[in-house]
C-alpha positions, 0 to 999 in steps of 0.5 A: 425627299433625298438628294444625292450628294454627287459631283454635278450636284455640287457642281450645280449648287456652286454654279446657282451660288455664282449665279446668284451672287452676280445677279444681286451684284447686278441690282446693288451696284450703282454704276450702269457699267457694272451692272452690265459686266455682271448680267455678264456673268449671269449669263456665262452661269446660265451657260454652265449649267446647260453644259451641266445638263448636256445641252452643250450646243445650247450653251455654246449658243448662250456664251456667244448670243448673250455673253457675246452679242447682248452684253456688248450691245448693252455696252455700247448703249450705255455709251451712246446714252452719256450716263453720268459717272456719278450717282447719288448715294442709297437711302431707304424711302418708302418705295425702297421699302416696300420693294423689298418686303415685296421681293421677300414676300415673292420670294417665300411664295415662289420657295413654298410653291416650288417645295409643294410641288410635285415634280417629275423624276428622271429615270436612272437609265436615261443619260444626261446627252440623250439627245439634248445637245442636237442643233437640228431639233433645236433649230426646228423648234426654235424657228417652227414654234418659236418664230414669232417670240424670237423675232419679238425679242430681237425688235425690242432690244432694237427698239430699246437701243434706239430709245437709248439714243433718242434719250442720250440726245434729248439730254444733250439739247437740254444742257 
């Protein structure tokens, strides 16, 4: 397999790394707010590769729905939940453990998988803004197959806040 060295293949390789690295930032940091700001950053990577790809509708619609709308949703849903500034510090317990031998093992499937699979190769001819960036056909797909999984997903990050709520109040008839 050979790979061409250019400049959105760089680009691309050094946006997965930012990528990459704001999503294990995520799942190290202990504070709940941190975790949120660098989901943000995940997000605005995932949008920069779309632009990568010539889908700049679709990543314009990523920074403004995810980056915009869900990261400051989570935002404010860590607020209402009165989380505790202070957490206890990391130890390794056997879940801990067998966490990650398990995400390892994970990961060295899903890499010897993707290496052994066959995938498809753009023709040189076809340009990258060939029609991936055109809202109508975006929509369309979107609200004609799509329908029933998007309204999914917008009823369970509602049911999710209101969860959120219900817990922060329960905490507060606790104490």
């Amino acid at each position: 397999m050979n790979f061409v060295w250019n400049g959105p293949m760089i680009a691309f390789y050094i946006i997965a790394l930012g990528v990459l690295g704001a999503a294990v930032l995520m799942l190290s940091v202990r504070k709940v707010v941190y975790m949120a700001l660098s989901i943000g950053g995940v997000f605005i990577g995932a949008a920069a590769i779309y632009i990568l790809l010539g889908a700049e509708f679709v990543a314009v619609a990523q920074i403004l729905i995810y980056v915009g709308a869900i990261t400051i949703l989570m935002l404010f849903a860590i607020m209402l939940t009165n989380h505790k500034a202070e957490e206890p510090p990391f130890q390794w317990t056997g879940r801990n453990i067998f966490a990650a031998v398990g995400s390892v093992l994970m990961a060295v499937v899903l890499l010897a998988v993707i290496r052994s699979t066959a995938w498809p190769v753009q023709p040189a001819d076809v340009h990258l803004n060939a029609g991936n960036s055109n809202p109508v056909a975006i929509g369309l797909v979107m609200f004609k197959q799509y329908a029933f999984p998007f309204e999914l997903v917008s009823l369970v990050l509602i049911v999710g806040l209101v969860g959120a709520v219900i817990l922060a109040q329960e905490r507060k008839e606790d104490e």
